[in-house]
N, CA, C and O atoms as a MOPAC input file, in Angstrom:
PM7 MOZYME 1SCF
protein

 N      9.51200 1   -13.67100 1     9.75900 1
 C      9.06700 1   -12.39500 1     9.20400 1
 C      8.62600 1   -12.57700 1     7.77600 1
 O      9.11100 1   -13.44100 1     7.04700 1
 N      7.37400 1   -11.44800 1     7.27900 1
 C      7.08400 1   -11.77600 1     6.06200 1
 C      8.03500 1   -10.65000 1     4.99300 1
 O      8.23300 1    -9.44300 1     5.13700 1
 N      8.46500 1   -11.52000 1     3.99100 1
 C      9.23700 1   -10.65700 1     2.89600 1
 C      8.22200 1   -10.03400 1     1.98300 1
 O      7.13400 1   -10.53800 1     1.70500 1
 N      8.75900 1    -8.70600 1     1.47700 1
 C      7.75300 1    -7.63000 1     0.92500 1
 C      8.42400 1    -7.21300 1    -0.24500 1
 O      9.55000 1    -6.73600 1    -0.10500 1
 N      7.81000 1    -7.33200 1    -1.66600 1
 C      8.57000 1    -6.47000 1    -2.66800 1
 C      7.94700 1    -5.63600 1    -3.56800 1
 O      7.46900 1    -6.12600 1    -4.59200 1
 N      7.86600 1    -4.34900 1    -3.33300 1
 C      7.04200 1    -3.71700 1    -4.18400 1
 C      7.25500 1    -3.48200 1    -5.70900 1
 O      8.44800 1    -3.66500 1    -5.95200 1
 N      6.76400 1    -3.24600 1    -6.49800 1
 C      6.87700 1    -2.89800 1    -7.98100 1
 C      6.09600 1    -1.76400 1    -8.32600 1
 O      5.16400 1    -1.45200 1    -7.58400 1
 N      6.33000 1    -1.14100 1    -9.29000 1
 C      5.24500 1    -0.34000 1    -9.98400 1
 C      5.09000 1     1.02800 1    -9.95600 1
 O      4.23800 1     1.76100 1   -10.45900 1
 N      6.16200 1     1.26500 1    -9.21300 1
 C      6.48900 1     3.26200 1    -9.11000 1
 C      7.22700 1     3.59800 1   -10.34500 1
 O      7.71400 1     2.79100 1   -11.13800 1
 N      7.25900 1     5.30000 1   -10.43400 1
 C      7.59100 1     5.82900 1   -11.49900 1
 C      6.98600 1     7.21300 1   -11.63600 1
 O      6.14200 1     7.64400 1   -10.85000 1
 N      7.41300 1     7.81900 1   -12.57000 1
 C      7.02100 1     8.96100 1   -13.45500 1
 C      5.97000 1     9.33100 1   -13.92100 1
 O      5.69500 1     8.89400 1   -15.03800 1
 N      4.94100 1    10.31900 1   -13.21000 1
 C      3.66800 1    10.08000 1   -14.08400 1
 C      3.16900 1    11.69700 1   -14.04800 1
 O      3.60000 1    12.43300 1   -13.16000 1
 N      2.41300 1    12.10100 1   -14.87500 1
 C      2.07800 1    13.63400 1   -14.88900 1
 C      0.77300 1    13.67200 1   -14.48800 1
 O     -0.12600 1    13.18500 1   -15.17400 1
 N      0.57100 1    14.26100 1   -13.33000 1
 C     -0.77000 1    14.68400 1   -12.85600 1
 C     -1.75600 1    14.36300 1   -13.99500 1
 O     -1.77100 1    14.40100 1   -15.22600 1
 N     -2.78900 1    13.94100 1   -12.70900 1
 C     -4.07200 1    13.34800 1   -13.55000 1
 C     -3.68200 1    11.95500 1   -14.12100 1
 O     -4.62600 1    11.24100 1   -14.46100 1
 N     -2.57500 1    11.52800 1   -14.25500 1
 C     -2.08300 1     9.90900 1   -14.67800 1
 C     -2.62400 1     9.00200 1   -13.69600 1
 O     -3.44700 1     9.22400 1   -12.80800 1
 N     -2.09500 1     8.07200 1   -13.97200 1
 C     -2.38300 1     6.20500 1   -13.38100 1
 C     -1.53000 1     5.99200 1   -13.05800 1
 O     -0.66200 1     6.63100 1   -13.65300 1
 N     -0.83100 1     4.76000 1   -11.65700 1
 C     -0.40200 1     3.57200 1   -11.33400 1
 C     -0.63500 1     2.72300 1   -10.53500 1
 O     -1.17100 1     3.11000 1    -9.49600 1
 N     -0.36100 1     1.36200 1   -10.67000 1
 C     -0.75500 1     0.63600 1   -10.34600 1
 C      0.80000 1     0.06600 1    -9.56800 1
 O      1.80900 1    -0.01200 1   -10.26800 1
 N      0.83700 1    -0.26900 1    -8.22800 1
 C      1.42100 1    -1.23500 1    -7.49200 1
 C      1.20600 1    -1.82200 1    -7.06400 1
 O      0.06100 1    -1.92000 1    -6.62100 1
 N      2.49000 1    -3.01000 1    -6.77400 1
 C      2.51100 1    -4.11000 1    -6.74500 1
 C      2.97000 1    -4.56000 1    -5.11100 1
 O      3.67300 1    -3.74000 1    -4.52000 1
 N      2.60900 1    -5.76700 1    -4.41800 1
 C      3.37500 1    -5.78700 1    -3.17400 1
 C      3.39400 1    -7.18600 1    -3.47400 1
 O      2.33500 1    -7.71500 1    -3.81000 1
 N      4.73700 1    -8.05100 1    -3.38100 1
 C      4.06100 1    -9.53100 1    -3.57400 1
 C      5.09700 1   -10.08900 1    -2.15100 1
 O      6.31100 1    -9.97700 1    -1.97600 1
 N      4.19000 1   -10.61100 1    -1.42400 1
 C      4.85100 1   -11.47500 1    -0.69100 1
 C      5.16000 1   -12.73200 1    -0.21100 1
 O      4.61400 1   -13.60300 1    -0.88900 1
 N      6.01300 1   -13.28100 1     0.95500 1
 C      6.71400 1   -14.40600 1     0.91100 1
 C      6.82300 1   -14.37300 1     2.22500 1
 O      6.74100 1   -13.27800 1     2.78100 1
 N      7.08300 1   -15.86100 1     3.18600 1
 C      7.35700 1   -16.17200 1     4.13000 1
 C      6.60700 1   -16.19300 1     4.84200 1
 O      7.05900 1   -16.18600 1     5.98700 1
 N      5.24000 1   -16.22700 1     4.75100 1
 C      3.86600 1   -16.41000 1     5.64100 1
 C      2.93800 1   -16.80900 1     4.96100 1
 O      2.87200 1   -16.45200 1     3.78500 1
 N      1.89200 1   -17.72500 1     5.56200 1
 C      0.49600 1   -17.60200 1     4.71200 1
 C     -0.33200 1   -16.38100 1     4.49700 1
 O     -1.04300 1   -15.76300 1     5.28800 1
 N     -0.00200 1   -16.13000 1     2.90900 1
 C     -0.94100 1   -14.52900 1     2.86800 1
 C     -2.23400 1   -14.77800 1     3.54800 1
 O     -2.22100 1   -13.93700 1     4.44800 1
 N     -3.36800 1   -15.45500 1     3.64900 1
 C     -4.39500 1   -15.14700 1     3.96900 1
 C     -4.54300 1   -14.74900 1     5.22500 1
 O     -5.45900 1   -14.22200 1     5.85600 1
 N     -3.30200 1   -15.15600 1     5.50400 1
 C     -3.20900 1   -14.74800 1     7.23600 1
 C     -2.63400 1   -13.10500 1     7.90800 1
 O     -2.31100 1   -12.61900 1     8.99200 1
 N     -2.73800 1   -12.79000 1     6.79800 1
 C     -2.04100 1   -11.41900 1     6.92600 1
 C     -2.94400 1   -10.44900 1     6.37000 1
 O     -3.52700 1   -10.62200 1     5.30000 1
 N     -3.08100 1    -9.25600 1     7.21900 1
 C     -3.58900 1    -7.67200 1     6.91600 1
 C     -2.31200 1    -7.46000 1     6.45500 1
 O     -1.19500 1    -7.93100 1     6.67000 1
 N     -2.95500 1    -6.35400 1     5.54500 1
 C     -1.79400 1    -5.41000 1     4.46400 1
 C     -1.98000 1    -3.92000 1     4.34800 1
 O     -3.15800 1    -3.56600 1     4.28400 1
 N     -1.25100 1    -3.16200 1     4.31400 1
 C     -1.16500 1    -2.06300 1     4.49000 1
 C     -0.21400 1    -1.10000 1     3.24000 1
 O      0.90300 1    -1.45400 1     2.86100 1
 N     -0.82800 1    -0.03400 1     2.80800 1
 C      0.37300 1     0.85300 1     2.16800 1
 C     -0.00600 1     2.21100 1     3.07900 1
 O     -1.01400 1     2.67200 1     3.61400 1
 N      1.59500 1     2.62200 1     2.91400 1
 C      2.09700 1     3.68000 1     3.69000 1
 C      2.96700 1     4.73200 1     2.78100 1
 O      3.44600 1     4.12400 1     1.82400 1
 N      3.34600 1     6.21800 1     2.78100 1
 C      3.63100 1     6.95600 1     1.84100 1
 C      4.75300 1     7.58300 1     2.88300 1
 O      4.59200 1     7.70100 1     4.09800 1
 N      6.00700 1     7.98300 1     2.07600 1
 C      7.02200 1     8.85600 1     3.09200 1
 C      7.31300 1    10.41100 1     1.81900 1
 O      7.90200 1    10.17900 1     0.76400 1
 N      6.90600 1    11.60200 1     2.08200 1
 C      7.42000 1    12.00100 1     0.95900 1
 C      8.92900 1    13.10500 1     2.01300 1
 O      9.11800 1    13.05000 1     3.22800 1
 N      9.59100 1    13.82400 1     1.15400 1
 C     11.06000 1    13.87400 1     2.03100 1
 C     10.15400 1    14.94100 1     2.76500 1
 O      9.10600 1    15.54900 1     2.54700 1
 N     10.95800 1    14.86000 1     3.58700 1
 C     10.99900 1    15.75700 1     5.21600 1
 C      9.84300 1    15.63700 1     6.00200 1
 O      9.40500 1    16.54600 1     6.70900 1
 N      9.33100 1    14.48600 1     5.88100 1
 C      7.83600 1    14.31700 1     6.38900 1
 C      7.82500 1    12.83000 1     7.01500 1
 O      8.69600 1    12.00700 1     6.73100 1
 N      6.39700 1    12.47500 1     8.19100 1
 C      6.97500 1    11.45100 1     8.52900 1
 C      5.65200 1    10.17800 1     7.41800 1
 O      4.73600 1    10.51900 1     6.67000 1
 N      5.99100 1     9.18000 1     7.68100 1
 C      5.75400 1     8.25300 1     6.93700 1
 C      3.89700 1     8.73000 1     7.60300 1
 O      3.42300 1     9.31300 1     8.57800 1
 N      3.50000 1     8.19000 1     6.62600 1
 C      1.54200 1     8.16900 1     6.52800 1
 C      1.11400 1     6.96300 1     6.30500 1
 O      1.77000 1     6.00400 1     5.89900 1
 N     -0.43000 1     7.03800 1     6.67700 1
 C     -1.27800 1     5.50900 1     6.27900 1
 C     -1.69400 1     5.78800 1     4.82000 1
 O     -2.85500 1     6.04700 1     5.13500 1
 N     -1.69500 1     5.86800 1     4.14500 1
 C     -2.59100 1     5.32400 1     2.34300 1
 C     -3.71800 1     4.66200 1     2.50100 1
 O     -4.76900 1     5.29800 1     2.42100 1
 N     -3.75300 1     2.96300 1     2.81100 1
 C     -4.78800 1     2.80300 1     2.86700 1
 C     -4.40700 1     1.34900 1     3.56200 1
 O     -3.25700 1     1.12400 1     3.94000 1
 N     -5.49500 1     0.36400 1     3.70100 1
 C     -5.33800 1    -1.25800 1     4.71600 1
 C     -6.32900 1    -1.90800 1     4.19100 1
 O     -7.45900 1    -1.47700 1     3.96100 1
 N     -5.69400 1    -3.48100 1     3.90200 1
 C     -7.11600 1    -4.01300 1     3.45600 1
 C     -6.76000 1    -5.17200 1     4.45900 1
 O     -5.59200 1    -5.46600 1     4.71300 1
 N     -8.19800 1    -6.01800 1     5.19300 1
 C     -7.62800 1    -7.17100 1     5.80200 1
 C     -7.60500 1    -8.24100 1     5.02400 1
 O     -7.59600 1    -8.23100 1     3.79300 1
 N     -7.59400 1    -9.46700 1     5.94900 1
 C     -6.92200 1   -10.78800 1     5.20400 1
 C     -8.08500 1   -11.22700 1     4.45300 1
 O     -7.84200 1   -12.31500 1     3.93100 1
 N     -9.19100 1   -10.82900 1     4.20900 1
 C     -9.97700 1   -11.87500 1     3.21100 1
 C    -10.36200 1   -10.68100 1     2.14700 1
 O    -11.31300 1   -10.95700 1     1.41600 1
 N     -9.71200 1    -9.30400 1     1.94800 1
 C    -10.78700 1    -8.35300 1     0.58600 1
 C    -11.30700 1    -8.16000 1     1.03100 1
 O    -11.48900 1    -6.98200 1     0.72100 1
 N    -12.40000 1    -8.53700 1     2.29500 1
 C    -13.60700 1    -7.68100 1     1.57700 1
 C    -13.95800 1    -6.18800 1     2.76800 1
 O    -14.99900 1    -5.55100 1     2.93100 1
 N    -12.53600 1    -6.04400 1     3.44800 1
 C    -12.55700 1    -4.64200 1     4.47200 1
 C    -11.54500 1    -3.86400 1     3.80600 1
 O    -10.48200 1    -4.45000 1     3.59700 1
 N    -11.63100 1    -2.86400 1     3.49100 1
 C    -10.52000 1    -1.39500 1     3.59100 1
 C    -11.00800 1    -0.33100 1     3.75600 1
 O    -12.18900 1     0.00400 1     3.84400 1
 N    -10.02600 1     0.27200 1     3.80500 1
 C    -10.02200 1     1.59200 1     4.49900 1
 C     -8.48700 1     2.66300 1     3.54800 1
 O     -7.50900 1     2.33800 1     2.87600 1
 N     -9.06000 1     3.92900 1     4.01300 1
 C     -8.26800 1     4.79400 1     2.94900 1
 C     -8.17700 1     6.21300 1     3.94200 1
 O     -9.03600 1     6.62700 1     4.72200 1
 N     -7.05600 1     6.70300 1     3.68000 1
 C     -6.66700 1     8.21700 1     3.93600 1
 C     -8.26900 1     8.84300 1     3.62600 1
 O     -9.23600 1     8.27900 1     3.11500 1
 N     -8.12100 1    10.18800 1     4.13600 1
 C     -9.15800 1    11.00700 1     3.08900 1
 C     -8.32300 1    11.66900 1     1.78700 1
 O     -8.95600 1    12.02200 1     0.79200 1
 N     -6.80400 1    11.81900 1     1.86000 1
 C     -6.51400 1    12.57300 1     0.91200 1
 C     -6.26700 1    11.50900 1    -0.18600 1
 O     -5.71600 1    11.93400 1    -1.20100 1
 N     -6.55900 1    10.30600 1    -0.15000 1
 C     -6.31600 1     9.42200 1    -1.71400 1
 C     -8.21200 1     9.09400 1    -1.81400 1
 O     -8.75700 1     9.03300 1    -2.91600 1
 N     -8.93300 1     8.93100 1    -0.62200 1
 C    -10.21600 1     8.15400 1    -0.84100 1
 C    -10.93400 1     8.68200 1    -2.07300 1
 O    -11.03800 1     9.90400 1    -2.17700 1
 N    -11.47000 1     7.85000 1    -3.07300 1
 C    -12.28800 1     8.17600 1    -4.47800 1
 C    -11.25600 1     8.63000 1    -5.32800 1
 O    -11.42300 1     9.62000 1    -6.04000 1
 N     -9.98800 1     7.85500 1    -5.30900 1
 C     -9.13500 1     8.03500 1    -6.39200 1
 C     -7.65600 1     6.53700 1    -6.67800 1
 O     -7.04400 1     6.17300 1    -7.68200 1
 N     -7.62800 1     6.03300 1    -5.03500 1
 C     -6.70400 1     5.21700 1    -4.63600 1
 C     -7.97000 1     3.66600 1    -4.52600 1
 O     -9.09500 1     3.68500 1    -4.02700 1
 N     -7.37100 1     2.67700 1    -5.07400 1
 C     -8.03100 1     1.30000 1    -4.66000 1
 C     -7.19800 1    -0.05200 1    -4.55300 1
 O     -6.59800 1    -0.72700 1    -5.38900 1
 N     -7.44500 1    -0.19600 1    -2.93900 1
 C     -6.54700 1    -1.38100 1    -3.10500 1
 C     -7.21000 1    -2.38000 1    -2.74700 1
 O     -8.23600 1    -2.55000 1    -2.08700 1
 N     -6.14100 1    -3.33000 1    -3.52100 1
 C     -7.25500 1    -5.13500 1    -3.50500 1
 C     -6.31700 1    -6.11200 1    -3.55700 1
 O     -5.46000 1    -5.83100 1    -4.39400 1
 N     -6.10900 1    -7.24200 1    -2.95600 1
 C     -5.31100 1    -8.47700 1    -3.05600 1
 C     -6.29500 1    -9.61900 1    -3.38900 1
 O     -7.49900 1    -9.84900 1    -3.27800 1
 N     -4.60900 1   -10.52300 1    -4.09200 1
 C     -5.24200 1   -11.73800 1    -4.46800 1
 C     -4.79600 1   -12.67900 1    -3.98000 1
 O     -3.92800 1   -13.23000 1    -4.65700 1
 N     -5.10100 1   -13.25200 1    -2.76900 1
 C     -4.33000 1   -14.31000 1    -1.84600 1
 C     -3.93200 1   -15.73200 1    -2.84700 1
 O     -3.04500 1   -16.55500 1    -2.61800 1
 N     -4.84900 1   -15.70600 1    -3.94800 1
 C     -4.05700 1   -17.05400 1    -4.67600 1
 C     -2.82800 1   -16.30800 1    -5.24900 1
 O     -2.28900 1   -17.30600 1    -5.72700 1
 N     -2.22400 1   -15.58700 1    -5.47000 1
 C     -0.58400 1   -14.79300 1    -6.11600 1
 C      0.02900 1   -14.20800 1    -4.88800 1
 O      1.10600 1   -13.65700 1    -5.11700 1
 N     -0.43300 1   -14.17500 1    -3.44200 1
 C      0.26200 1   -13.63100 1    -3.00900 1
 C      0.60400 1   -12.44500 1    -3.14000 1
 O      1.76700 1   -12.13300 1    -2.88700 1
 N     -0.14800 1   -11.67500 1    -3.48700 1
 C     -0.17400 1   -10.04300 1    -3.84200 1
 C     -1.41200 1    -9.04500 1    -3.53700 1
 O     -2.62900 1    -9.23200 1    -3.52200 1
 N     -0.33600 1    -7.52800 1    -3.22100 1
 C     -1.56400 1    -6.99600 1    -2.86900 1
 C     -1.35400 1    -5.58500 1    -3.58000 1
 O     -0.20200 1    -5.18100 1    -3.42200 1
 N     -2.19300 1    -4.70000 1    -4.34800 1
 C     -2.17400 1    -4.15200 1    -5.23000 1
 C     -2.74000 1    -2.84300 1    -4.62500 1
 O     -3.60400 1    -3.03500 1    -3.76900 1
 N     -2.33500 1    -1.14300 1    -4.97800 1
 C     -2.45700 1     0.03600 1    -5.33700 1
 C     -2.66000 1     0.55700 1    -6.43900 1
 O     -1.79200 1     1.17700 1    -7.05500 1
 N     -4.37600 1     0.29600 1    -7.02300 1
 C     -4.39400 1     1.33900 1    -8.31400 1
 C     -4.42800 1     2.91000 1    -7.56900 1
 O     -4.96300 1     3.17900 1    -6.49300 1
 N     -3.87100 1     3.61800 1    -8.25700 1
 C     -3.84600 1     5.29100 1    -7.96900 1
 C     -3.93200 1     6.12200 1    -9.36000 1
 O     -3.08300 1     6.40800 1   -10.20400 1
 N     -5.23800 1     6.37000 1    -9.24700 1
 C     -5.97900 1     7.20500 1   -10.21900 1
 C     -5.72000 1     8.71800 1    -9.97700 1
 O     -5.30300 1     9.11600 1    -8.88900 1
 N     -6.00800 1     9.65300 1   -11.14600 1
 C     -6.27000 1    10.83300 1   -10.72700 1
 C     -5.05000 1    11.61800 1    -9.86200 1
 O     -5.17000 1    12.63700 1    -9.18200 1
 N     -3.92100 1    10.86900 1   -10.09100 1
 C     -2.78300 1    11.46000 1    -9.44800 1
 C     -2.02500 1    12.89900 1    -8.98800 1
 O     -1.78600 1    13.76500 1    -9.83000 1
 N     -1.78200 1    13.01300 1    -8.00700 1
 C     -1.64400 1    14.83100 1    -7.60100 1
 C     -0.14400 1    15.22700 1    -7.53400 1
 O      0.76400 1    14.39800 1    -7.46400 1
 N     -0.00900 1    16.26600 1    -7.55600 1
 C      1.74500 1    16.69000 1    -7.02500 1
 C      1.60600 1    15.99100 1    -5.94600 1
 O      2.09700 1    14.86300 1    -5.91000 1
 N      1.03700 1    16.42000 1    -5.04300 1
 C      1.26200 1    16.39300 1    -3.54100 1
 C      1.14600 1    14.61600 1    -3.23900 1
 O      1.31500 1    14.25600 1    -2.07400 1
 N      0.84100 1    13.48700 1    -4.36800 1
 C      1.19300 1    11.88500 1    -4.12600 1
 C      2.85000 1    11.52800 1    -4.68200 1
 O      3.27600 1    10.48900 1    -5.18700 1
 N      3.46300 1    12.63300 1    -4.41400 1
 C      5.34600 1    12.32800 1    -4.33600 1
 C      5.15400 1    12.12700 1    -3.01900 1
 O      4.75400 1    12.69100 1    -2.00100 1
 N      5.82600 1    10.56000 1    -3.64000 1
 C      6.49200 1    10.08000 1    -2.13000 1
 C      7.12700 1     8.32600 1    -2.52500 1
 O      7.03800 1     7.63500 1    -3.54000 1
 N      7.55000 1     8.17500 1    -1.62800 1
 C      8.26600 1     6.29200 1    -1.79100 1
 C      6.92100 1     5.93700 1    -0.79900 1
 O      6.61500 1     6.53500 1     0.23300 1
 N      6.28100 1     4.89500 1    -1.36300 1
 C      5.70700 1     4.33900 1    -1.23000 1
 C      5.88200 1     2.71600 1    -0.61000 1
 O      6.83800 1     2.07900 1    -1.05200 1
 N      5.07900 1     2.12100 1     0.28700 1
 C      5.91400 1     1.25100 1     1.24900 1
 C      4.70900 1     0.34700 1     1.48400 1
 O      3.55500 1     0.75800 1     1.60600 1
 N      5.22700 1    -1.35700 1     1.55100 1
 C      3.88900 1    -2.21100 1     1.85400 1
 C      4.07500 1    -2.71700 1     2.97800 1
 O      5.24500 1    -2.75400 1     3.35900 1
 N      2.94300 1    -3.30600 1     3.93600 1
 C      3.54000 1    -3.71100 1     5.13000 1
 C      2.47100 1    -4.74000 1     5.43000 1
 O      1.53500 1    -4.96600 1     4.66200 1
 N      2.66200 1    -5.35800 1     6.59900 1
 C      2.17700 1    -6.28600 1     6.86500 1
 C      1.81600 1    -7.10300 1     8.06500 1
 O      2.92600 1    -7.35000 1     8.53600 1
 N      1.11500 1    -7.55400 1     8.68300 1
 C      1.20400 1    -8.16500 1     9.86400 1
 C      0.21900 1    -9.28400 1    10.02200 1
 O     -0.84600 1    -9.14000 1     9.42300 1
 N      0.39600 1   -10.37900 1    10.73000 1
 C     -0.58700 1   -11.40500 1    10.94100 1
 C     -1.11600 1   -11.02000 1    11.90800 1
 O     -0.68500 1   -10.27400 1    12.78700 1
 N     -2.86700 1   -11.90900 1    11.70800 1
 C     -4.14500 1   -11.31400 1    12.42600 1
 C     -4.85000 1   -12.66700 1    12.75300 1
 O     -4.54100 1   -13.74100 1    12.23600 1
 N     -5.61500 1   -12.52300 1    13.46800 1
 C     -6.51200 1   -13.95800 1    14.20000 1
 C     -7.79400 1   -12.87800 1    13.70500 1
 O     -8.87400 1   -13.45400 1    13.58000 1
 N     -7.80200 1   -11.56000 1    13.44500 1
 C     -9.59500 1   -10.75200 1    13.19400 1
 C     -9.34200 1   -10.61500 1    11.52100 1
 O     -8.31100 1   -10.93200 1    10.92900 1
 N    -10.78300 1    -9.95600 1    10.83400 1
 C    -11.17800 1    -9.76500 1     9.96400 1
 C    -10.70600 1    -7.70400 1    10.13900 1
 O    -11.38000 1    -6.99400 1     9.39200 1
 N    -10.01600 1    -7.20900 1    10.73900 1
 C     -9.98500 1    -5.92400 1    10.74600 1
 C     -8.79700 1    -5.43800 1    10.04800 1
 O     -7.86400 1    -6.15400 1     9.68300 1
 N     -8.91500 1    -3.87700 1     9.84800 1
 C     -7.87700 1    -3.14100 1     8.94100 1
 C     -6.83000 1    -2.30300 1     9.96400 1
 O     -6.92700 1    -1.93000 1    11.13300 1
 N     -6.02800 1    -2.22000 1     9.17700 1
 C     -4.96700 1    -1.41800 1    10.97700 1
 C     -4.12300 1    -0.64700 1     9.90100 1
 O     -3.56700 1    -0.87800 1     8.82700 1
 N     -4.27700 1     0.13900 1    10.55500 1
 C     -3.70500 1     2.14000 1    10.38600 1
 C     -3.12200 1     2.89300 1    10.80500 1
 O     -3.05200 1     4.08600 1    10.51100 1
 N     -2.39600 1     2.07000 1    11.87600 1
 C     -0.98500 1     3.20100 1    11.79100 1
 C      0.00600 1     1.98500 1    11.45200 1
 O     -0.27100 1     0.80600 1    11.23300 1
 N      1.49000 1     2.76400 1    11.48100 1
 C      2.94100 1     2.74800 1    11.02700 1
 C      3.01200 1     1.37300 1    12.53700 1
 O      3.47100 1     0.26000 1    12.28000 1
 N      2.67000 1     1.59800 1    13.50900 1
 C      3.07100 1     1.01900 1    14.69700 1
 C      2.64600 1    -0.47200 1    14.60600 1
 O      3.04600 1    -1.38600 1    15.32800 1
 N      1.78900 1    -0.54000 1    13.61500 1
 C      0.92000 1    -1.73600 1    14.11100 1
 C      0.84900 1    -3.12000 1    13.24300 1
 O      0.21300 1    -4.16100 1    13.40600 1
 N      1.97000 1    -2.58800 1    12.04500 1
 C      2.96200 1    -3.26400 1    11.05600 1
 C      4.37900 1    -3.47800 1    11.47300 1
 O      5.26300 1    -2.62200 1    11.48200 1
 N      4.48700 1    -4.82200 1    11.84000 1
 C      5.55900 1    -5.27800 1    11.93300 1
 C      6.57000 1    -5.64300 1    10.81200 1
 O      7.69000 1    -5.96200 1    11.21100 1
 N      6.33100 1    -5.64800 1     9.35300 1
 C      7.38600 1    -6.17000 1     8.26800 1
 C      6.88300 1    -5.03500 1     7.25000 1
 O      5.71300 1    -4.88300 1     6.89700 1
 N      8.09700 1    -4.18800 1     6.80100 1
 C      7.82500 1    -3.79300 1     5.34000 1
 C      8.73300 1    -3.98300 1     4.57300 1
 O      9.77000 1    -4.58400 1     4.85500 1
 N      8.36400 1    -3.33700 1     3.16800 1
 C      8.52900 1    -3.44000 1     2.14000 1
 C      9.82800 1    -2.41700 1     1.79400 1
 O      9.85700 1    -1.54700 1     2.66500 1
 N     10.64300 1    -2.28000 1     1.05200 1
 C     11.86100 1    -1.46700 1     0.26800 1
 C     11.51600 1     0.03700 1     0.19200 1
 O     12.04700 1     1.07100 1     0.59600 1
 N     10.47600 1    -0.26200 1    -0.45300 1
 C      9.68500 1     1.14400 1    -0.95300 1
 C      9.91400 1     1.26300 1    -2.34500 1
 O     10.77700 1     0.67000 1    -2.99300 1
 N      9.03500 1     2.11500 1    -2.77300 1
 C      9.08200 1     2.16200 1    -4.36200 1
 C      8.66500 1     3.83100 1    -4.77500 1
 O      7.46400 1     4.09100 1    -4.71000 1
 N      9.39300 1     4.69800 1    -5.09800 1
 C      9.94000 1     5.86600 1    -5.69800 1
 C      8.28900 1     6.33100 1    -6.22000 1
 O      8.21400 1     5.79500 1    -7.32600 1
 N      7.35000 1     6.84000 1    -6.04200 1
 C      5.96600 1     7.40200 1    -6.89000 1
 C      6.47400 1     9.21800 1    -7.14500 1
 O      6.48100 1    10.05500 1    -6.24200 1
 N      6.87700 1     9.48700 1    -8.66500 1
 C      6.97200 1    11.20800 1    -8.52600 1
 C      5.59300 1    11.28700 1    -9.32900 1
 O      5.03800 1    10.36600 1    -9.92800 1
 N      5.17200 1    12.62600 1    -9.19500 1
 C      3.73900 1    13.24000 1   -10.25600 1
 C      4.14000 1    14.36900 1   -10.30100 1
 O      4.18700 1    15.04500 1    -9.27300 1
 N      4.59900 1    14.94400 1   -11.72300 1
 C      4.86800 1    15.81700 1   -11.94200 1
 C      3.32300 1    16.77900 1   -12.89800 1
 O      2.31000 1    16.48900 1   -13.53400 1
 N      4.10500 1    18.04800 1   -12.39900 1
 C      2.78600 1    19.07300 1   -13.04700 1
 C      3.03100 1    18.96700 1   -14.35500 1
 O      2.31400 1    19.55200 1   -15.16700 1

C-alpha cells in the first residue's frame, strides 16, 4: 500500500489562499493517479479534483473549478492543492488518495482509490 501525508490545512478568511501538500511513500509515484477528496461534518466525503500519473490530465469538481489547481512533482514525490479564492462552504478535512494505473486517465470517485491520506483540517471563516 502507498503511504499518504498531507500538510498544509488551517485557518483562512474567505477570499484567502492554501496550498497542500500530499507526499508519498511506498510505491513508484509515477505509477500512481492522485486524487483529493473533501469530508465536511455530516456529509459524505466528495471528489475535489484527480490528476493522472504524468501532469498533464486533471480534472476538478465544478464547485472548486477556476479557483482550485492541482499539480505533482514525481521527482519529490508530491502532489499539491493550491486553493484560491476560498469560500465558507470549502470547510472540510481534506484527504489525498491514490491508486496505481497501467492508463494515462483521472478517476473520480471515493471507490476507485484504494490508499488515503489522514486528512488535513481546511476551516474558511467569514
Amino acid at each position: 500500500h502507498v503511504q499518504l501525508v498531507e500538510s498544509g490545512g488551517g485557518l483562512v478568511q474567505a477570499g484567502g489562499s492554501l496550498r497542500l501538500s500530499c507526499a508519498a511513500s511506498g510505491d513508484t509515484f509515477s505509477n500512481l493517479a492522485m486524487g483529493w477528496f473533501r469530508q465536511a461534518p455530516g456529509k459524505e466525503r466528495e471528489f475535489v479534483s484527480g490528476i493522472n500519473w504524468a501532469g498533464g490530465s486533471t480534472y476538478y469538481a465544478d464547485s472548486v473549478k477556476g479557483r482550485f489547481t492541482m499539480t505533482r512533482d514525481n521527482a519529490k514525490n508530491t502532489v499539491y492543492l493550491q486553493m484560491d479564492s476560498l469560500k465558507t462552504e470549502d470547510t472540510a478535512v481534506y484527504y489525498c488518495a491514490a491508486r496505481r494505473v497501467l492508463s494515462g486517465r483521472v478517476y473520480l470517485s471515493v471507490r476507485e482509490y484504494p490508499d488515503w491520506g489522514q486528512g488535513t483540517q481546511v476551516t474558511v471563516s467569514s
